[in-house]
C-alpha positions in Angstrom: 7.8 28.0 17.3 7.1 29.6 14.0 11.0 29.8 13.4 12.0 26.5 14.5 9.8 25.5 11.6 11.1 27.4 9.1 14.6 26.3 10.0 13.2 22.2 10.1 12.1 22.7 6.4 14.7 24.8 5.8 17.0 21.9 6.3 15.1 19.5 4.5 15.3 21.2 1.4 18.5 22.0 1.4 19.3 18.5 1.9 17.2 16.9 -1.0 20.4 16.8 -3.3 21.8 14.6 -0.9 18.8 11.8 -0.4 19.9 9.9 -3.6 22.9 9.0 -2.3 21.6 7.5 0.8 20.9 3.8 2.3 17.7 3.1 3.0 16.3 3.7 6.8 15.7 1.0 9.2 12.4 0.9 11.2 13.7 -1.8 13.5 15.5 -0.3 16.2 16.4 0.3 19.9 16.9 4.0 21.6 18.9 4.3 25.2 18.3 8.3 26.6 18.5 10.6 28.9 15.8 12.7 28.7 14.8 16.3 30.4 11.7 17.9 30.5 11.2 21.6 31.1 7.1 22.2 32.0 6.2 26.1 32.3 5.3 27.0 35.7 7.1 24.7 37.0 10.1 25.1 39.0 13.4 23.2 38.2 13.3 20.5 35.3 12.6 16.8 34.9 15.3 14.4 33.9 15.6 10.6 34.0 16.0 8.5 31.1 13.8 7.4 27.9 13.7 4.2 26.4 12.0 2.7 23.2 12.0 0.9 20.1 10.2 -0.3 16.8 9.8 -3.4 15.0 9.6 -3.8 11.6 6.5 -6.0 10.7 5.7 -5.8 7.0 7.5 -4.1 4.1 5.6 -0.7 5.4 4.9 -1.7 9.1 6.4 -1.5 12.3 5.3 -1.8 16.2 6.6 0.7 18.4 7.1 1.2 22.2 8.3 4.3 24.2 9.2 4.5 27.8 10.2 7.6 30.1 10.8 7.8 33.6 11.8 11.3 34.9 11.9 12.7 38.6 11.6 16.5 39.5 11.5 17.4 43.4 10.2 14.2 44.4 7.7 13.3 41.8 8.2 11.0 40.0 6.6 10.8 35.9 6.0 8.2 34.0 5.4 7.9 30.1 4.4 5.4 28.0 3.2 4.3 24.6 2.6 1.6 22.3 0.9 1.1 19.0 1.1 0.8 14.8 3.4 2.7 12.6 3.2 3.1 8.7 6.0 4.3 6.2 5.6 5.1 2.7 8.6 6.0 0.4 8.3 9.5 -1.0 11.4 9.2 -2.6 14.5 6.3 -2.2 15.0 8.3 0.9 12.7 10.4 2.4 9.8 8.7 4.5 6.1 9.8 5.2 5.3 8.2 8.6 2.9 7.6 10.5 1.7 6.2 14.1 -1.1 5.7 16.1 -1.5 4.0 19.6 -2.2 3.8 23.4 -0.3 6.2 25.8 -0.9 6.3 29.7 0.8 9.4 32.0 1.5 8.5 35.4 2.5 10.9 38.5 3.6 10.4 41.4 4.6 11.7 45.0 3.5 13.3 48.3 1.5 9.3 48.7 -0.6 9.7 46.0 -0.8 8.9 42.1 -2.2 10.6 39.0 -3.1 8.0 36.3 -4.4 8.5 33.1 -4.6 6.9 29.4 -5.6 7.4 26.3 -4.0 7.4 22.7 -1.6 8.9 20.3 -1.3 9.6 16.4 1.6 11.0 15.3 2.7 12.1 11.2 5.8 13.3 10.1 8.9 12.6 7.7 12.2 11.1 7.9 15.3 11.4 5.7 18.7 9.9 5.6 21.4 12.0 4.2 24.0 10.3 2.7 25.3 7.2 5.0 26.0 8.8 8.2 22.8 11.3 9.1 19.3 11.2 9.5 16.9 13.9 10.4 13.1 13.9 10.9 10.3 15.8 11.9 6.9 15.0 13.5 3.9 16.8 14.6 2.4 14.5 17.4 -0.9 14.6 19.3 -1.7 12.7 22.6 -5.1 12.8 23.9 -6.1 11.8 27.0 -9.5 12.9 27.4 -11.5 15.2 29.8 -9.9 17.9 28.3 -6.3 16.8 28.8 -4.7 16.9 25.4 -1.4 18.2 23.4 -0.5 18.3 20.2 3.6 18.6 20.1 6.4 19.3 17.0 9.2 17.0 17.3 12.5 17.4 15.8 15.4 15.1 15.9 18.5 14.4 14.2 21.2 11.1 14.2 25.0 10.5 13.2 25.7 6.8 12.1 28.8 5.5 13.1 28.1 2.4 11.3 25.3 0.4 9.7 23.7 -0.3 13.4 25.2 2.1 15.8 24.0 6.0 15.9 24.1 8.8 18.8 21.6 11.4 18.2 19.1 13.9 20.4 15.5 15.1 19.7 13.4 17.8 20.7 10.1 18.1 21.2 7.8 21.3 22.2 4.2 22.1 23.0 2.1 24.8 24.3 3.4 24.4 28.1 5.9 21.5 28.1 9.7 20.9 25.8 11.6 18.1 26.5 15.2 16.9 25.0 16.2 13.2 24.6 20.0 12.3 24.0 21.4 9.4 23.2 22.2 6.0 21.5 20.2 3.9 18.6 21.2 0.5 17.7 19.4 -0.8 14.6 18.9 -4.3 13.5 
């Protein structure tokens, strides 16, 4: 964990040269996945696919939305969130953002159903290097009470193609669970 840090703001520094000569980030967008989930303890790995997008609302606002839905061994999970996002400009560049919303955790199988909500809030930064990548880095925490809460780092990196059109992957860690997301982002 400690070294998968390093090597996030590592990469960050060593990329600040480069944020001048970037476009400007888009927080209107819509992500297409697949995603896999490895949970310690557990036997093989999730998969299925993720979905979700943000809105741009106000010059430093956007509405978000995620959606998962893996299967493992006949249980099925489902993720999902919703909520408020901020952005302020450190530089032309290089974003400080924020989030904070509902999320609900549904499982599945064997006839019965686990279902649980509660909410999110999320910080983290985003760059764009030059015109064709982006990276950013998150430290998110879900609680859903009782007990039952996470905090997670994210990492994720994209390649632009063009002005709306990306591929890119993202992984994400906690104490017991990592997942990886792969796939496309089409901004507007």
């Amino acid at each position: 964990m400690k070294i998968l840090k390093a090597v996030t703001a590592g990469l960050m520094l060593a990329a600040t040269p480069l944020l001048a000569q970037a476009e400007g980030m888009s927080y209107s967008y819509l992500d297409l996945g697949y995603v896999e989930t490895d949970i310690d303890g557990v036997g093989p790995t999730a998969d299925g696919f993720g979905l979700r997008g943000s809105v741009g609302v106000a010059k430093n606002f956007f509405v978000f939305a995620d959606y998962s839905d893996q299967e493992v061994a006949n249980i099925d999970v489902e993720q999902i969130a919703a909520g408020l996002g901020g952005h302020y400009g450190l530089s032309d560049n290089l974003d400080l953002v924020g989030r904070v919303g509902w999320a609900k955790a549904k499982v599945s199988g064997f006839g019965g159903a686990v279902d649980d909500d509660g909410y999110l809030v999320a910080a983290g930064l985003r760059s764009r290097l030059g015109e064709n990548v982006e990276l950013e880095g998150s430290v998110i925490h879900t609680d859903f009470g009782g007990g039952s809460d996470d905090t997670a780092l994210a990492v994720g990196g994209r390649y632009y193609f063009s002005k709306t059109f990306a591929v890119g992957a993202e992984y994400q860690t906690s104490d017991d669970v990592s997942s990886i997301m792969a796939g496309v982002r089409v901004s507007f």
